[in-house]
N, C-alpha and C positions, 0 to 999 in steps of 0.2 A: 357235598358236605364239607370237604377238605376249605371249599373258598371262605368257607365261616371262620377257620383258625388264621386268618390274616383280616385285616381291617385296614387300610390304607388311610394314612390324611388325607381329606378336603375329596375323598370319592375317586384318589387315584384308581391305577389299574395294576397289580402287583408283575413284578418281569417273573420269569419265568423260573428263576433262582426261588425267589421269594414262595411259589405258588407251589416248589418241590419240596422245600422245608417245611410250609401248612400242610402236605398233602404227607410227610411223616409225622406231624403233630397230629395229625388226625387220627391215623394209623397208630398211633400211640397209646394214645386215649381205648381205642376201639379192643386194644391186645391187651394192654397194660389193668387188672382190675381194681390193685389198692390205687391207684392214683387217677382214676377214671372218673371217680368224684369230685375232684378238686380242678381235674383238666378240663373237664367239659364246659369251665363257664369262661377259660383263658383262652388269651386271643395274641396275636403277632400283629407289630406293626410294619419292621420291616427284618428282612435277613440280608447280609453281607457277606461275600468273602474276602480277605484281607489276607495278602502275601506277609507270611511271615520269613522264609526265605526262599531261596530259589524252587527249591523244593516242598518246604511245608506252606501250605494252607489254617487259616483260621474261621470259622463262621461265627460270624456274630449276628446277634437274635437282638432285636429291639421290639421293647414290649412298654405298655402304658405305664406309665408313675404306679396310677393305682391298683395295677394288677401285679406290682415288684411281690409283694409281702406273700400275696399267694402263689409266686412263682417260685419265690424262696423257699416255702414247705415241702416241694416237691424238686425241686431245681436237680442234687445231685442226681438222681433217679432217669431226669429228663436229659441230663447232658449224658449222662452213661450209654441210653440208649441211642440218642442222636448222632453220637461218638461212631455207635457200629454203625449205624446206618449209613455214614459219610468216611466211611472208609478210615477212620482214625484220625480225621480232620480236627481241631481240638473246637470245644462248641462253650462260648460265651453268652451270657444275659446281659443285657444292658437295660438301664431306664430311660424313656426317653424324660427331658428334664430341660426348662426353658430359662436361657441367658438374658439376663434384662441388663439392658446396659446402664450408662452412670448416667443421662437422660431422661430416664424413666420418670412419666409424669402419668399419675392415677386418674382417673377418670373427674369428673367434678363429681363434688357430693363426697368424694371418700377422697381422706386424707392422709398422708404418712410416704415414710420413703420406702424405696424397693426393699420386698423381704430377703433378709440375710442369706435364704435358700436358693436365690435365682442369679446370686452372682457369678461374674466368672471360678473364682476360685473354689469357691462351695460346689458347684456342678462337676467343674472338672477332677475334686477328692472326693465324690460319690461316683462317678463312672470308675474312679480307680478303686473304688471299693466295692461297686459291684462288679468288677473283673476279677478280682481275687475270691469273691465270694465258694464256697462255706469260711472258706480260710481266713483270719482275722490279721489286721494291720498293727504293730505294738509300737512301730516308731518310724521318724520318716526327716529327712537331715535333707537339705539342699547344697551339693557340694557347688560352687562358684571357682570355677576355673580363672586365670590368666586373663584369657583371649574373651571371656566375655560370656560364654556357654554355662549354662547351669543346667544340674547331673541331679537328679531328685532320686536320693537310695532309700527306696521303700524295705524295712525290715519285716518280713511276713513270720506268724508264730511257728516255732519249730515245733510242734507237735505236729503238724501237717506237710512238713517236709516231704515225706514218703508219696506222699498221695498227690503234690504237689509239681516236686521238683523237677519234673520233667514240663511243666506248661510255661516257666519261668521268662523264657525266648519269647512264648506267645503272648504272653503277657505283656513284655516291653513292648514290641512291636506292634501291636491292636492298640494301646496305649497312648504311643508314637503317632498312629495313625490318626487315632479320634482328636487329639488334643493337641499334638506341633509339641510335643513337650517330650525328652530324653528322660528316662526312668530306668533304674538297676534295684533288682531285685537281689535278698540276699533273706538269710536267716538269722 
């Protein structure tokens, strides 16, 4: 039953990472009873671990576009729990979300240019919004160094500080990882 809480693209085969974080979403669902409603119709598409530094670990959970909104109802709940289960690993949502490049030609019959939402820059400030997620973004500066390097300091709301301020690390560096892109958190 666990193999049903992952769905693989194009009929992959999930490794063996992927098959241990279904088989606690499963388990989840099966213990957990206010949110066993909403979990039973949600699915994973892929899970990651991601060096945050020599010693910390991160796990990131990739889950369909369409199913973000109902992962979000439940999200804090599911990362709390995932948290003990992985030993204090810190546990991320991500969307999967598709880059359409500046090429982009529609089919015949349907006309117009690629939607605003599949660009590069629009996908890459929604993976950074759903990595911060419950916690909201109130302002975001690109500092341009010297040498050429740009420093993207994302300002996250202080009301979440407390609850927050220890993922801050994990944040940059899943970040860093998904996107090639340098990011400083602050409040």
């Amino acid at each position: 039953m666990a193999s049903q809480k992952i769905q693989k693209l194009n009929g992959a085969e999930p490794d063996e990472f992927e098959t241990t974080v279904a088989t606690e979403l499963f388990n989840l669902e099966m213990s957990a009873q206010e949110i066993k409603p909403t979990l039973r119709n949600l699915y994973i598409t892929a899970a990651k671990e991601v060096d945050v530094s020599a010693t910390k670990k991160a796990i990131v959970i990739s889950v369909p576009y369409k199913l973000l909104a109902q992962f979000h109802k439940i999200q804090p709940k599911i990362i709390r729990e995932l948290e003990k289960k992985f030993s204090g690993k810190h546990v991320m949502i991500v969307a999967n979300r598709t880059i359409l490049g500046k090429s982009y030609s529609r089919k015949a019959g349907v006309s117009g240019p690629r939607p605003r939402s599949r660009t590069l820059t629009k996908v890459q400030d929604s993976i950074l919004e759903d990595l911060v997620f419950p916690t909201e973004i109130v302002g975001k500066r690109t500092r341009c160094k010297t040498d050429g390097s740009k420093t993207l300091r994302v300002f996250l709301d202080p009301k979440d500080q407390v609850n927050v301020e220890n993922k801050l690390e994990t944040f940059a560096s899943v970040y860093a990882k998904l996107t090639n892109k340098n990011v400083q958190f602050t409040f």
